[in-house]
C-alpha positions as CSV (number, residue, x, y, z in Angstrom):
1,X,94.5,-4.5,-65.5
2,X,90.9,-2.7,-65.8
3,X,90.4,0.2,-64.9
4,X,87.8,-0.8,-61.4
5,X,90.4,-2.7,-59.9
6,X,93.2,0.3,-60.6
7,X,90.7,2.3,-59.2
8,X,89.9,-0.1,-56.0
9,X,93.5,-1.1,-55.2
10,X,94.4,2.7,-55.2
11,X,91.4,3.9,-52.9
12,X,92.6,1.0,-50.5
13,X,96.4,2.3,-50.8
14,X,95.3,5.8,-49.6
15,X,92.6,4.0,-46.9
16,X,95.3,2.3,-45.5
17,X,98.2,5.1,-45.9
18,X,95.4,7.4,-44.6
19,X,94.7,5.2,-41.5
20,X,98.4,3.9,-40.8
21,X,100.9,6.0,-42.3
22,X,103.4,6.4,-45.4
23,X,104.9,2.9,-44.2
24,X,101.9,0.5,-44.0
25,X,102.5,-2.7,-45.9
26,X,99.7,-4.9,-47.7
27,X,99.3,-7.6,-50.3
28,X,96.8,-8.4,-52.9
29,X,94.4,-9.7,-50.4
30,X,93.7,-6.4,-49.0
31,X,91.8,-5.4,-51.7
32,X,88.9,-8.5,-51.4
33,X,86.6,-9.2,-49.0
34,X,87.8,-12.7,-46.5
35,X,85.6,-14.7,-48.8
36,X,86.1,-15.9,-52.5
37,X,83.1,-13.4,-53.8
38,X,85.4,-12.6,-57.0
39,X,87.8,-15.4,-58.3
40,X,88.2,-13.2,-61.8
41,X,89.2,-10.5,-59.8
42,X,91.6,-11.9,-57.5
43,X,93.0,-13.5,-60.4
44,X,94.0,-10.1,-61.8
45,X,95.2,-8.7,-58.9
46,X,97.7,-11.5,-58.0
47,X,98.7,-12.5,-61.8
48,X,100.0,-8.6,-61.4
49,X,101.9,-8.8,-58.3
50,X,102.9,-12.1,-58.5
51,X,103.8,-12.8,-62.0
52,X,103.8,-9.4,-63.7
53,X,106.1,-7.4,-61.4
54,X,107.3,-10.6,-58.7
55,X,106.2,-8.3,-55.7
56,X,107.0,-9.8,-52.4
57,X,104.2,-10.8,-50.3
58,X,104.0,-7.7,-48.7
59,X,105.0,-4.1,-49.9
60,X,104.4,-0.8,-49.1
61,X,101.2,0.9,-49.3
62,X,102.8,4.1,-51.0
63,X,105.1,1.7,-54.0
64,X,101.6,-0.2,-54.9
65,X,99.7,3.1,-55.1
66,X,102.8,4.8,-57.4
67,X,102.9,1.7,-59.6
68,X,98.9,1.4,-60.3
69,X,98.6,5.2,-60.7
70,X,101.9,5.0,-63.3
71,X,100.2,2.5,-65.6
72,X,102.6,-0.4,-64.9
């Protein structure tokens, strides 16, 4: 995964934690605007969670955060 979109989905992760707590779930959507500005990007971000590391549609804030910052 490169290194803006680590950097993106870990800002939203602390956002989100910041704004809702330790518990707050999201997907891969969260981190893209409701329109379709970035099809390479999206692509990346769901090939990880989907097919990389089969993530349920939703997961805690605080797990996605651990496993970008980790390197997985």
């Amino acid at each position: 995964m490169r290194q803006s979109l680590r950097e993106k989905i870990i800002a939203v992760c602390d956002k989100k934690i910041a704004q809702k707590g330790p518990d707050v779930g999201l997907s891969f959507y969260a981190f893209f605007a409701n329109r379709n500005d970035d099809p390479d990007t999206l692509m990346e971000a769901a090939t990880w969670w989907i097919k990389t590391h089969e993530l349920d549609h939703f997961e805690k804030a605080t797990k996605i955060r651990e496993m970008v910052s980790s390197g997985k």
